[in-house]
N, C-alpha and C positions, 0 to 999 in steps of 0.2 A: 984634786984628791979631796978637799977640803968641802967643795961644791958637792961630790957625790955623798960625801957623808952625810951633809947638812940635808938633800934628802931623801935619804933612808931612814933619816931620825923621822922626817914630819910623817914619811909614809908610815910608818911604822905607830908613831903616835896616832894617826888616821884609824889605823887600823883595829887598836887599842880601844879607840873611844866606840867605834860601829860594833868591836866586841861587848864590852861593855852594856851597851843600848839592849842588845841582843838579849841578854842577859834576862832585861823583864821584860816580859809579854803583857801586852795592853793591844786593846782592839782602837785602829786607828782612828776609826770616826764612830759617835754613838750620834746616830739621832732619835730626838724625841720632840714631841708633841706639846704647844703651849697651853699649860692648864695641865698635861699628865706628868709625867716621871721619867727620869733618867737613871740607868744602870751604870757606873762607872766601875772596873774593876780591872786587877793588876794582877802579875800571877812573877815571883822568882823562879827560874828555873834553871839554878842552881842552889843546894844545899850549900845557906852559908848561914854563920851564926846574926841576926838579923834582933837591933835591939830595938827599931820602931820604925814605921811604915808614918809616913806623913802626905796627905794631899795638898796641893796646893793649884789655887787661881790663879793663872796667864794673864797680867794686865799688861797694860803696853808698857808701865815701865820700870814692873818689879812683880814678886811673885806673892801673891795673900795667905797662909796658911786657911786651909779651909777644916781639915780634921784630921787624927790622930789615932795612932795606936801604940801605946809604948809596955815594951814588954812585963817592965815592973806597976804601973801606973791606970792600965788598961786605957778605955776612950775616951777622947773629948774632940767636942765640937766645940768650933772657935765661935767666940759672939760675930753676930750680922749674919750667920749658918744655922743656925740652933732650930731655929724653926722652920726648916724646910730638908735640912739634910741630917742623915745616921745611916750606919754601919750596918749593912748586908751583911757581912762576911767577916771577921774581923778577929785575923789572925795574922803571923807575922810573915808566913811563905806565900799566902797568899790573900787577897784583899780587897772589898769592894766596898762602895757605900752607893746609897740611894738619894735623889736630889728630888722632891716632891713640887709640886704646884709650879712649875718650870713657867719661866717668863724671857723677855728676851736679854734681858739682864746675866743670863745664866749663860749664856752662849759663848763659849769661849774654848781653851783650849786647857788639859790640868795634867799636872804633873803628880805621877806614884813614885814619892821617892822612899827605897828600901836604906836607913840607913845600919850601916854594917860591922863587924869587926869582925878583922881586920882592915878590909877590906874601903871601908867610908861608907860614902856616899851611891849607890845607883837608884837610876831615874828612869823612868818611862815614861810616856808623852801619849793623849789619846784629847780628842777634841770633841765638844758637843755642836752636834749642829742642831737649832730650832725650826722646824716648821710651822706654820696653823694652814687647817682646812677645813672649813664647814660643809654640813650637807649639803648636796646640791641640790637644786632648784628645777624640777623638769616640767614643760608645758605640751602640747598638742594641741594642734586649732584648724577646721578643717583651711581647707584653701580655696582659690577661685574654681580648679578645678573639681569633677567630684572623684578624683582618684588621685588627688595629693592631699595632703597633710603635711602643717609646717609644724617645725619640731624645734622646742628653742630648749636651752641648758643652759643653767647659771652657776657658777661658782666660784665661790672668793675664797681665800687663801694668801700666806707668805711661803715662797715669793708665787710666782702666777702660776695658779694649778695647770694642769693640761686638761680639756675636756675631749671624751671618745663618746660619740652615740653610736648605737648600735640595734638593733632591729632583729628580731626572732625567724622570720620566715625568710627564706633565699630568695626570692624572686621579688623583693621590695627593697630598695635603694636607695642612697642619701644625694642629694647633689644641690647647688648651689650654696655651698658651706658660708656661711660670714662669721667671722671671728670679732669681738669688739673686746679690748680690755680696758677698765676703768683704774687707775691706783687711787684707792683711798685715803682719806687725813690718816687715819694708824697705821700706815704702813703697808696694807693687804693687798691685792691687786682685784678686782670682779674679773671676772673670763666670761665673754657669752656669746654660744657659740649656737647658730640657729642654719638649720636646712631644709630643704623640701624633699619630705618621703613618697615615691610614685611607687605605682604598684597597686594603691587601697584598692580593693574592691569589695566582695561580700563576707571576704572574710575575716574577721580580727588578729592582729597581730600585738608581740610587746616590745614596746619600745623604752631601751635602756639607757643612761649617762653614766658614765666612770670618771671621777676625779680623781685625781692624783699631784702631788708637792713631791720634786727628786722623786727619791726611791721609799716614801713613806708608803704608808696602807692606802688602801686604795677605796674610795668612797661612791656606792652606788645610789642609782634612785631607777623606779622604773613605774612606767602607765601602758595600760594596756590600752591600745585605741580603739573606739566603739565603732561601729558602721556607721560610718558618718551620710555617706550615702541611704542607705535603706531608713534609719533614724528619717534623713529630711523627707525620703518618700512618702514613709507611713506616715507622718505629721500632714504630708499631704492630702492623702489618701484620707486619716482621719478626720479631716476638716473638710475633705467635701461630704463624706459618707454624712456627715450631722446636719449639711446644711441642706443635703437630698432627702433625710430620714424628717425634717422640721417640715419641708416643703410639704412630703406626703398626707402626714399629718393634719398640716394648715388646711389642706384640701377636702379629707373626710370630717374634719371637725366644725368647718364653716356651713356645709348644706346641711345637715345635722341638725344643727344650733336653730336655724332658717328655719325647717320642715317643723321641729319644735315649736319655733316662734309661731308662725300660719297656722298651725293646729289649734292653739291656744284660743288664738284672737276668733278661727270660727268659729267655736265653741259659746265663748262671750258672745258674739253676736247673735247664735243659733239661741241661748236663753233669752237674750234681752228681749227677740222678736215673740217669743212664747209669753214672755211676761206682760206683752203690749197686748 
């Protein structure tokens, strides 16, 4: 008897606390951007009398007050916050604030606690998560053959971006993929992901890179490929046409020059014998 009591209480108590949680609405994970801004915000969603909203930082082994809003008192930011966080929102049913110039220092998990009367204490729990992603990096170079072109994409990031190439016209294709990732001393990982495009022929296509960290934005780069083919012909083409057009040339300008010369000199000797 005493066993089933004992628990009905804990259930019960269970049950109580997952109520409670309920209570306030927080968005479970925010991510943002190292170098941009984080959105944090809490919402009660129940009408209670609510005499200050407090945030606070998740360390491993106690909680940090980060900032404040108290109904008689209005806001404060706690020192070591002051210069990078303030209040979005900043009311007592519902509550946000702004965290600026995000570093990975910031990463963690923070607590909106409503405190209440009658009522106490409720809490909500919402975590930041950090990424970085630079632009990426895209190349084209023709290849051995004259209807491939090698395609390489570079981009670093935390933790290791994904790289996707992609290609504008349907009938040109990626293949022999090689993936290479480097981690660097800060922490980023390089991605570089390089393939052979078949297909080139006389006509131009564009050729794109998409990166992406989880489920952040998503980072393009794109080059349009030139005729790499017809480019080296006509280079060819141009360099004999100039070495055929010099030839020509050299040929009416040398009897010429000659017939000139001979002219001259019997002329000279046509006077010198009149003069004798």
């Amino acid at each position: 008897m005493l066993h089933g009591v004992i628990i009905f209480c804990l259930l019960s108590f269970g049950l109580s606390l997952k109520a409670l949680a309920a209570v306030v609405q927080t968005q479970e994970t925010v991510m943002a951007e190292v170098g941009g801004e984080a959105h944090l915000s809490c919402q009660l969603r129940e009408s209670k009398e609510v005499l200050q909203v407090t945030w606070q930082k998740i360390l491993p082994n106690k909680e940090k007050n980060v900032a404040s809003y108290n109904k008689n008192f209005g806001q404060t930011v706690n020192p070591g916050f002051t210069d990078k966080t303030e209040f979005e929102e900043a009311e007592l049913q519902r509550n946000s604030i702004i965290i600026r110039n995000i570093t990975e220092e910031d990463e963690s998990c923070y607590h909106c606690v409503f405190t209440t009367f009658p009522d106490g204490s409720l809490t909500g729990r919402t975590c930041l998560q950090i990424f970085e992603l630079h632009q990426p990096l895209l190349h084209v170079r023709a290849s051995d053959s004259p209807e491939e072109s090698v395609v390489s994409c570079s981009a670093t990031g935390r933790p290791a971006p994904t790289v996707t190439l992609t290609v504008s016209l349907q009938h040109l294709n990626f293949s022999h993929y090689n993936t290479v990732s480097v981690k660097n001393t800060n922490g980023t990982v390089t991605v570089n992901t390089t393939a052979v495009l078949s297909g080139v022929r006389d006509d131009s296509a564009q050729v794109g890179c998409a990166v992406r960290v989880l489920s952040g934005p998503q980072k393009e780069a794109f080059v349009t490929i030139p005729d790499l083919k017809r480019a080296s012909v006509d280079g060819l083409h141009e360099g004999s046409g100039s070495e055929h057009r010099g030839f020509n040339i050299t040929w009416i300008i040398v009897p010429c020059v000659c017939s000139c010369v001979a002219a001259v000199t019997l002329v000279l000797l046509k006077l010198k014998m009149t003069a004798m």
